[in-house]
C-alpha positions in Angstrom: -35.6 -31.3 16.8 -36.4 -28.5 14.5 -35.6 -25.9 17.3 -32.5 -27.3 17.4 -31.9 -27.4 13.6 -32.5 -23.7 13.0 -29.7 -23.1 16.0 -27.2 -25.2 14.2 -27.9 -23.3 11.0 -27.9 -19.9 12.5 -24.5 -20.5 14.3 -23.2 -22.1 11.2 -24.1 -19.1 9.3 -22.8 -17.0 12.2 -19.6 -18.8 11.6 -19.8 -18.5 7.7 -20.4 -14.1 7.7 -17.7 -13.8 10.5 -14.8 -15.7 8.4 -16.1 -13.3 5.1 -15.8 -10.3 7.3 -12.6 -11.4 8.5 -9.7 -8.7 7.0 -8.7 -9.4 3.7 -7.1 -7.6 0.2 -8.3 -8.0 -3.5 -6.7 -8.9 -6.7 -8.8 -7.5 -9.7 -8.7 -6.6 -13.6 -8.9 -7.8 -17.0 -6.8 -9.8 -19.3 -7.5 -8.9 -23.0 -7.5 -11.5 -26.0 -7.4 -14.4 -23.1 -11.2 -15.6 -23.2 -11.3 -19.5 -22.1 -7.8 -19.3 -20.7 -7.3 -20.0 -17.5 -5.9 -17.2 -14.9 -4.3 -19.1 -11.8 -3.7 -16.7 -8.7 -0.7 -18.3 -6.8 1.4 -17.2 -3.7 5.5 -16.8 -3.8 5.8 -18.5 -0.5 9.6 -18.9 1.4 8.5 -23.2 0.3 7.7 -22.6 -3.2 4.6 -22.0 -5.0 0.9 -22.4 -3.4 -2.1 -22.4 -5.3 -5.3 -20.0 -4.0 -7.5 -19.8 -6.6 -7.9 -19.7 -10.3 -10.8 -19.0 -13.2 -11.5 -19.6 -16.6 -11.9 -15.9 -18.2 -14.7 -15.0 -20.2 -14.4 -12.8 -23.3 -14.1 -9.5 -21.1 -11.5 -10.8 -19.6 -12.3 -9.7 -16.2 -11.3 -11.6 -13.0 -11.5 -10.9 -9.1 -9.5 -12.4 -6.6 -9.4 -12.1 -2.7 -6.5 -13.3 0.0 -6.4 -13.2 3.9 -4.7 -10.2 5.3 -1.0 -11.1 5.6 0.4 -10.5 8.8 3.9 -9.0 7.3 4.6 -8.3 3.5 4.0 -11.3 0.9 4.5 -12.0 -2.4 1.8 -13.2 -4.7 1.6 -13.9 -8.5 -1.0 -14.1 -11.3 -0.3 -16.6 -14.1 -1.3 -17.6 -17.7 0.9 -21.0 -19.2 4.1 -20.1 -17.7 3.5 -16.2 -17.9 3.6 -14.3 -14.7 2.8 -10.8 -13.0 4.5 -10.8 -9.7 3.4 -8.2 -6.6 3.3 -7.8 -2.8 0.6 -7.3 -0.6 1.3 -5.7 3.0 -2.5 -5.3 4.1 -5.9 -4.7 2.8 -5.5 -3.0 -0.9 -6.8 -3.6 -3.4 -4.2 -4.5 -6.7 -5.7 -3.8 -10.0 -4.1 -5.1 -12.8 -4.8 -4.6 -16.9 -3.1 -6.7 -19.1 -2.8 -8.4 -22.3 -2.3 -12.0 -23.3 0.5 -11.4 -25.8 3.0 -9.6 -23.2 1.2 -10.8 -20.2 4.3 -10.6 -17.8 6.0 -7.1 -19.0 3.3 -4.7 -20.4 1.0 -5.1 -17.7 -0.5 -1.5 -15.8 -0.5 -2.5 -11.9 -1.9 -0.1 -9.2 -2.2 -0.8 -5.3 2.0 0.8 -3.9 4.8 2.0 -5.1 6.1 -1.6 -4.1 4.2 -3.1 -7.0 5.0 0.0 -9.6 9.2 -0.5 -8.6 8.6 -4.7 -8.6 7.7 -4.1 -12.7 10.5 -2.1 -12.9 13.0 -4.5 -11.3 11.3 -6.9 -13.7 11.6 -5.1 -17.1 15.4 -4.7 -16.0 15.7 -8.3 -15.7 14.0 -8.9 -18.9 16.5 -7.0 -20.4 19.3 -8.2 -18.8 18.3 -11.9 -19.4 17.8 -10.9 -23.2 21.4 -9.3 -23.7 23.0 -12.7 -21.9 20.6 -14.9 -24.6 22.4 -12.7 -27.4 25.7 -13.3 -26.4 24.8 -17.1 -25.9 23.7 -16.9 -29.7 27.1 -14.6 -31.0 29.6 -16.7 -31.5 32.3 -15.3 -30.1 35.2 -17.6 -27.9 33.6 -18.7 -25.0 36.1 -16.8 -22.7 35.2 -13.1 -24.2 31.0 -14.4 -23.9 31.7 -15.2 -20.7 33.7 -12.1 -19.4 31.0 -10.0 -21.1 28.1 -11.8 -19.5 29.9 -10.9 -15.8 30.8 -7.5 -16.8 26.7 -7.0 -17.8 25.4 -9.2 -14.3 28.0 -6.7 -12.6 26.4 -3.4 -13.7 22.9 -5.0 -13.0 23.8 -5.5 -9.6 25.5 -2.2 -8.8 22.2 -0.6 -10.0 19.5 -2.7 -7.9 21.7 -2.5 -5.3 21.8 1.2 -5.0 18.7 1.9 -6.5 16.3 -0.8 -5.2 18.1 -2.1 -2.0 20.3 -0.2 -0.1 17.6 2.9 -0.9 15.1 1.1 1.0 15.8 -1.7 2.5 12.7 -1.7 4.4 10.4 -1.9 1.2 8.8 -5.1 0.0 10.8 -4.5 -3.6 14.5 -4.9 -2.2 13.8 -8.0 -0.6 11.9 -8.7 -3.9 15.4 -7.3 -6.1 17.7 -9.9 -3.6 16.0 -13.3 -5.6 15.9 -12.5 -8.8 17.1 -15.1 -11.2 18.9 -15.4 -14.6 18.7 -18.7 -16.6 17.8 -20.1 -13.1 20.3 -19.2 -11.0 20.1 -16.3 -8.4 21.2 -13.1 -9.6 22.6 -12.0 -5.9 24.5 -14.7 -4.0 23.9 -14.6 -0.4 26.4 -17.8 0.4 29.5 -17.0 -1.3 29.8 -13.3 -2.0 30.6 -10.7 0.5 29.0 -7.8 -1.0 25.9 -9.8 -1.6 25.3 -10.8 1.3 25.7 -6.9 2.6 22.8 -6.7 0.4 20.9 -9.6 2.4 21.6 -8.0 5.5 20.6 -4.9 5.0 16.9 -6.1 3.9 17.2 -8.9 6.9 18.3 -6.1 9.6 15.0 -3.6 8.8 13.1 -6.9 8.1 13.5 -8.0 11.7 13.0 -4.6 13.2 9.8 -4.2 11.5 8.8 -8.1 11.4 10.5 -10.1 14.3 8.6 -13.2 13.8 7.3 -13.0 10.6 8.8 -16.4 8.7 10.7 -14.6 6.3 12.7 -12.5 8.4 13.7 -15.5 10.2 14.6 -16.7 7.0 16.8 -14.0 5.7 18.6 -13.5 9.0 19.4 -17.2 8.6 20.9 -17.1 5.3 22.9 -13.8 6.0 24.6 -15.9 9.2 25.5 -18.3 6.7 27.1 -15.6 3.9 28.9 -14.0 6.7 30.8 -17.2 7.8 31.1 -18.9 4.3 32.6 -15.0 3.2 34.4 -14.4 6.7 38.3 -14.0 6.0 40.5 -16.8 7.2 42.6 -14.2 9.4 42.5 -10.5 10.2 44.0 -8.4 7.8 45.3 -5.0 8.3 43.0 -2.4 7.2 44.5 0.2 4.5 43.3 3.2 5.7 42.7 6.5 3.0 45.2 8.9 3.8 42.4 11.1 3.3 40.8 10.2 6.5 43.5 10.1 8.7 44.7 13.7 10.6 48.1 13.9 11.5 47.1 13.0 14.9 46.2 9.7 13.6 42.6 10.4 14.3 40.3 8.3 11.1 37.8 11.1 9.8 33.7 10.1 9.5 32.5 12.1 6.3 28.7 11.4 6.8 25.2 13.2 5.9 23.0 15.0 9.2 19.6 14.8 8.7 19.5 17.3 6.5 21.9 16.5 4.0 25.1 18.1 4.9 28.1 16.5 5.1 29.8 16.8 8.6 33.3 15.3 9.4 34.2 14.4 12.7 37.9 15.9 12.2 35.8 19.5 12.2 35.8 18.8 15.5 39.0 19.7 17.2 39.0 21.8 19.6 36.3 19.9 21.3 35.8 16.9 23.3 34.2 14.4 21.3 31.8 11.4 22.0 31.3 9.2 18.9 29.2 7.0 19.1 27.8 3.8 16.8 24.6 3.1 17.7 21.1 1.4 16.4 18.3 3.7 16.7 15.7 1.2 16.1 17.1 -0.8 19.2 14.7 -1.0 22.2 17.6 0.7 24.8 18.0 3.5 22.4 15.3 5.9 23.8 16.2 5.4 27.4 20.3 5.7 26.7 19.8 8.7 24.3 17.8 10.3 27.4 20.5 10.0 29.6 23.2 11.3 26.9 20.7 14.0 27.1 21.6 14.5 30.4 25.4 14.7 30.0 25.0 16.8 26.9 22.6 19.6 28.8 25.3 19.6 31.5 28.7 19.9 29.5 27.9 21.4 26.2 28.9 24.4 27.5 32.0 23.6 28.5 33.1 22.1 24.8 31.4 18.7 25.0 30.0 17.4 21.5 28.5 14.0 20.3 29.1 12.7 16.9 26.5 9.9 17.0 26.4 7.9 13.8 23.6 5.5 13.0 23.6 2.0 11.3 19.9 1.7 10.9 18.6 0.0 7.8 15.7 2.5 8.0 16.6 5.8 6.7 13.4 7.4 7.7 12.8 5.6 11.2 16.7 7.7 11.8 15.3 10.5 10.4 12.3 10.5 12.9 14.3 9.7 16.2 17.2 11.9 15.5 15.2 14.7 14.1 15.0 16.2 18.1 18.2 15.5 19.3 20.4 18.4 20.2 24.2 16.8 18.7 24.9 15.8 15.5 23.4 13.1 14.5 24.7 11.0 11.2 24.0 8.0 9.6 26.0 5.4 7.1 23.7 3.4 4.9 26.2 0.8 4.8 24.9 -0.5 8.4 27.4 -2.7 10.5 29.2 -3.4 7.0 30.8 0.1 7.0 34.1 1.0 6.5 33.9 3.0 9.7 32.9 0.0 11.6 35.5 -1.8 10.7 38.5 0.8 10.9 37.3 1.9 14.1 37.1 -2.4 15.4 33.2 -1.8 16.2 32.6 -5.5 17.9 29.1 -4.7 19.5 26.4 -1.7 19.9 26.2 1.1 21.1 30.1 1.6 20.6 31.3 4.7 21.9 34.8 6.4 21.5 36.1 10.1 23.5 38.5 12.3 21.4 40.3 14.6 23.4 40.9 18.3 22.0 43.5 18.1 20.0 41.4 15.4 17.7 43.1 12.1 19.5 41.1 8.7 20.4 42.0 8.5 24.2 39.4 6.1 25.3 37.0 3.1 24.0 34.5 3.6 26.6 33.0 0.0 28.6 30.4 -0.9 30.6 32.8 0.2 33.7 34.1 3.2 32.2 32.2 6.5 34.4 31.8 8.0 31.3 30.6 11.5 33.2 33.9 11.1 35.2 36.0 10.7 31.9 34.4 13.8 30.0 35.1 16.1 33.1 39.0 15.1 33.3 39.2 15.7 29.4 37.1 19.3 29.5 
């Protein structure tokens, strides 16, 4: 019986050092002027709030924290009364946090990832967007003028996040952080009703899943984007006004888009050429094997006046940058993904999308699955 005790307790032990050795990250710091209040460490799950762990701080102020490894970006919180210091955690770091009771939730010093450093910013700007709204509650002017003012402030805040915190990288753990934030409540960014919102959505959803196929909240986002697109979706088809900018006399619709390195190259520079264009999704798993055999047909015609104009809609700016960086054609990208004006003025239904331009700069062919595309560059070279 005692032989048989001391084999329980080893293997229970066994049990006990494996689940501590098990990966996991670390929330630590000090909260000044907060001795005997209680710091609660919480997680910002897809459900609502969940509760990991708290203590009771002692006059130094000094707490320590510990999570499981998440298996795709989270979102955690530390909390005094209803004051909070939102960050992410993506693997093992550790997050260090100083703070003060007074101004717990904006002068706070966070170190772990950028994501943290641009999640305080995104919160300051809210701050200070929430307390411009409370002063023109408070003013006293008509109703009408507060309330035209309030949109025309929410409108600039959204324009900036947007550019500076989604579209810029979408694949980061701070844009999908930027797409819920609130004022008085009520989400900042609509993902149900307005179609340049939900642009935003699918931006973060589309490097989300590429990154994190079965993670829950990329399942999540992609759902709510299906959702904006048909609640935003236009009753009929309208005709698109096209820049006359754009268009060449031959009716060909110019692409003005960045190369890899920054330079702007239009497609209409072109002519003279035979053109493949090309939508495409670099992050795609039939991207490597199609881009070999483009390979193929561009080794064997260049020569002769062939040229690609390949233009990505990846949500990932530097994942494009990595896979185009070898290629031997030019190789663009528009950071406005499917959305683009490009897609949509050239009737992009599905990807890859490919177009020949004879030339003398004219769109002769939308090429299909039973279009011999080899055959159909030889009779225009």
């Amino acid at each position: 019986m005692k032989r048989n005790a001391y084999i329980a307790a080893v293997l229970l032990l066994s049990g006990l050092s494996a689940c501590n050795n098990e990966p996991a990250f670390k929330v630590e710091g000090t909260v000044t002027n907060a001795a005997d209040k209680m710091l609660y460490f919480e997680q910002t799950g897809i459900q609502g709030i969940v509760s990991i762990d708290s203590v009771k701080l002692a006059n130094d102020g000094s707490f320590k924290f510990s999570g499981a490894r998440p298996e795709s970006p989270e979102f955690y919180r530390l909390r005094i009364d209803d004051k909070v210091i939102n960050f992410s955690v993506d693997s093992t770091e550790t997050v260090k946090v100083k703070a003060g009771l007074d101004n717990f939730a904006i002068d706070y010093q966070i170190e772990g990832s950028e994501n943290n450093a641009k999640i305080k910013e995104l919160v300051l700007l809210q701050t200070e967007l929430q307390d411009k709204v409370n002063r023109l509650a408070r003013s006293g002017m008509p109703i009408g003028v507060a309330r035209d003012s309030m949109n025309a402030l929410v409108d600039a805040y959204k324009l900036k996040v947007s550019h500076d915190y989604i579209y810029a990288e979408p694949n980061k753990a701070y844009a999908y952080f930027a797409l819920f934030q609130e004022l008085n409540g009520i989400m900042i960014f609509d993902p149900l009703n307005s179609k340049e919102d939900v642009r935003c959505f699918a931006a973060v959803a589309t490097s989300l899943n590429n990154m994190y196929p079965h993670a829950d909240r990329s399942r999540n986002l992609y759902n709510m984007v299906i959702k904006g697109m048909k609640n935003t979706r236009e009753p009929q088809v309208k005709p698109v006004e096209i820049p006359a900018d754009l268009v060449e006399e031959t009716s060909l619709i110019d692409i003005p888009l960045n190369d890899i390195k920054g330079a702007t190259r239009h497609l209409t520079d072109l002519k003279g050429k035979v053109v493949l264009v090309e939508f495409t999704v670099y992050a795609a798993a039939e991207s490597g094997p199609h881009n070999l055999a483009l390979r193929e047909l561009y080794n064997k015609y260049a020569s002769q006046g062939l040229e690609i104009y390949q233009i990505s809609l990846d949500a990932d700016e530097h994942f494009w940058r990595t896979a185009a960086d070898n290629l031997p054609w030019i190789c663009v990208r528009d950071p406005q993904g499917p959305y683009s004006t490009y897609v949509n003025l050239y009737g992009v239904q599905q990807l890859p999308a490919a177009f020949l331009i004879n030339r003398n700069n004219e769109v002769c062919l939308r090429v299909g699955e039973k279009t011999n595309l080899e055959e159909a560059i030889k009779k225009l070279l």
